[in-house]
NUPANU-342411 format. One record per residue (C-alpha): x, y, z; residue number from 1. Coordinates in steps of 0.25 Angstrom, whole numbers, padded with zeros to 4 digits. Example, Ala and Ser with C-alpha at 12.3 -4.5 7.8 and 13.67 -1.06 7.14 Angstrom:
<pts>
PT   east  north     up    k
PT   0049  -0018   0031    1
PT   0055  -0004   0029    2
</pts>
This chain:
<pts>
PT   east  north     up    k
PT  -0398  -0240  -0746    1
PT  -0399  -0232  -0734    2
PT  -0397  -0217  -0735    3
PT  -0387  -0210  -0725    4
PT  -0387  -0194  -0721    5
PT  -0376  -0186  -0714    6
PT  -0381  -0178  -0705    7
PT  -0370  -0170  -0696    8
PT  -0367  -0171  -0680    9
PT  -0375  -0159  -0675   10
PT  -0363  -0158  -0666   11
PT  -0354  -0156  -0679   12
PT  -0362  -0145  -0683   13
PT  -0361  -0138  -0670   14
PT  -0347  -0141  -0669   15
PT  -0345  -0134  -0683   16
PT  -0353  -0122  -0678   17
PT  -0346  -0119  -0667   18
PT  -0332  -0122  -0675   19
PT  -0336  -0111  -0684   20
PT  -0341  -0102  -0673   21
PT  -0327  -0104  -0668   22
PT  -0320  -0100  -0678   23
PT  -0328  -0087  -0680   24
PT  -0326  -0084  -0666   25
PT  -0312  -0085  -0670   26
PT  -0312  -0077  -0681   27
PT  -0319  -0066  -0675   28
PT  -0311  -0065  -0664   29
PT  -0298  -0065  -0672   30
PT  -0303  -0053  -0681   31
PT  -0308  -0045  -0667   32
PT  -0294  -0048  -0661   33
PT  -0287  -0042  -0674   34
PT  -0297  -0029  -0673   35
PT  -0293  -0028  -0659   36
PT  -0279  -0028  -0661   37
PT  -0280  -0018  -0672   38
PT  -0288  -0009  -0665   39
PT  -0277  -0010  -0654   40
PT  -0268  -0007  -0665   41
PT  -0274   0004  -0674   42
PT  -0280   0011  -0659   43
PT  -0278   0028  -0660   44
PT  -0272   0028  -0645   45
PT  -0260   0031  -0644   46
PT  -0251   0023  -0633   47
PT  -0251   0009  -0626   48
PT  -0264   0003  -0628   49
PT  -0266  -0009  -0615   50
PT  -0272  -0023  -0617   51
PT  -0278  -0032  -0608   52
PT  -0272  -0044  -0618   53
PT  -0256  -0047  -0615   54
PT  -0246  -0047  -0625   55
PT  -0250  -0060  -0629   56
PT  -0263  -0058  -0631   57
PT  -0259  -0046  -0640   58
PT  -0249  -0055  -0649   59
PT  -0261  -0064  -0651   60
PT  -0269  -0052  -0656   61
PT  -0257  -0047  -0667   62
PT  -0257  -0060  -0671   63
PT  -0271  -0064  -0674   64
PT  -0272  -0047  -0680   65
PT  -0259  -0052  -0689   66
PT  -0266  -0065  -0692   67
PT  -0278  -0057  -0696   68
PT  -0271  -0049  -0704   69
PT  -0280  -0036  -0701   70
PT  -0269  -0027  -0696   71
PT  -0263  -0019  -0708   72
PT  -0253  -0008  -0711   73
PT  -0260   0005  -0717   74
PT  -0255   0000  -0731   75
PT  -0264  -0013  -0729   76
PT  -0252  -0021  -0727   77
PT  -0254  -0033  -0713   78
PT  -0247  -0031  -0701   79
PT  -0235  -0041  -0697   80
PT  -0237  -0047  -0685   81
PT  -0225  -0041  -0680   82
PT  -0232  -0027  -0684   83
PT  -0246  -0030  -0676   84
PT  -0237  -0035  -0663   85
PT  -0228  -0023  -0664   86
PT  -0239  -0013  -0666   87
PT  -0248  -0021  -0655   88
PT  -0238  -0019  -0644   89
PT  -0233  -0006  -0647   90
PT  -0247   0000  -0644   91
PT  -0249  -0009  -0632   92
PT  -0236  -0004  -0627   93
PT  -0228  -0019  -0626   94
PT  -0216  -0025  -0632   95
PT  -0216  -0033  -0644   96
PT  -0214  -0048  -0639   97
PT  -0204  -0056  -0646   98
PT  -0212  -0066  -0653   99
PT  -0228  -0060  -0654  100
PT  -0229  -0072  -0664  101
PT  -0228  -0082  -0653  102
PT  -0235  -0074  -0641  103
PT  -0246  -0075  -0651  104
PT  -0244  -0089  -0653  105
PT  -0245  -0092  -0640  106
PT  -0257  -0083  -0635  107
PT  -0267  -0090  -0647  108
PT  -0260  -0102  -0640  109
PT  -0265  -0099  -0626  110
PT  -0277  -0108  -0622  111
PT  -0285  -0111  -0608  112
PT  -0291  -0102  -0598  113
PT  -0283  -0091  -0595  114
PT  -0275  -0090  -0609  115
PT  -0284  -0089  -0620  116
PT  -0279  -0082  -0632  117
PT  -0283  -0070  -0637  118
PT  -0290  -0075  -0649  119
PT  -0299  -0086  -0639  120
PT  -0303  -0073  -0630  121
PT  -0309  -0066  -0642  122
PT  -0317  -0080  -0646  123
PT  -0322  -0081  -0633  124
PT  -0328  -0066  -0632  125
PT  -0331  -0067  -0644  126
PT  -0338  -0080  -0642  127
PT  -0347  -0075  -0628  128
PT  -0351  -0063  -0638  129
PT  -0341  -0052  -0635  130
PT  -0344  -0043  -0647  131
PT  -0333  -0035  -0654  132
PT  -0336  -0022  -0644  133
PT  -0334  -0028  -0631  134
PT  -0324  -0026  -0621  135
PT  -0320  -0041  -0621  136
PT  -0308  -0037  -0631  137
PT  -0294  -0040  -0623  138
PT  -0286  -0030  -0632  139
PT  -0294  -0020  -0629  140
PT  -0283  -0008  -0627  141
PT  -0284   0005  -0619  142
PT  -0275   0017  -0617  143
</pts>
């Protein structure tokens, strides 16, 4: 009887590799976009903080911090979303949209050239190397 050995595509493995780099990207990304919102958030100036991210952009950010779930009361308690939105656009100085739940829906929806969500912007710098320090961060905020 002859014998017979599995051996695996070599491109299966390299598409497994590159599944599992993906994910990391995302999962890193995801926790850097939380830490930039809290540090928007939790920042010792007083006043209207400016961002170069529309309001979009900034619902997309509440959501994934909510999602998170790295945004808490002093009592060790999570944030609502409706709490992370609220605090979000009194220090930028906005109005509250009427339904941040679906601007949020829609951003992580955008896709093509010009609209890339939030989240796929913080994949690709992270992706060409942009390290935690750089100035490539779109919620960066300044008095």
């Amino acid at each position: 009887m002859e014998k017979i050995y599995y051996q695996p595509r070599p491109c299966q493995a390299a598409i497994e590799r590159h599944m599992a780099q993906e994910a990391r990207l995302t999962r890193e990304a995801r926790r850097i976009m939380a830490a930039d919102l809290a540090m928007l958030l939790t920042g010792t100036h007083t006043g209207a903080a400016r961002c170069e991210a529309s309001v979009t952009d900034l619902m997309e950010a509440a959501h994934n911090a909510y999602s998170e779930g790295c945004l808490r009361h002093a009592d060790g308690q999570p944030l609502t979303f409706r709490q992370i939105v609220e605090l979000t656009c009194r220090r930028m100085g906005i109005g509250v949209p009427r339904n941040p739940r679906s601007r949020a829906a829609r951003a992580a929806m955008r896709k093509g050239m010009r609209g890339n969500s939030l989240l796929e912007c913080y994949r690709l710098w992270l992706a060409a190397g942009a390290d935690g320090k750089t100035g490539l961060r779109r919620l960066q905020y300044s008095l």
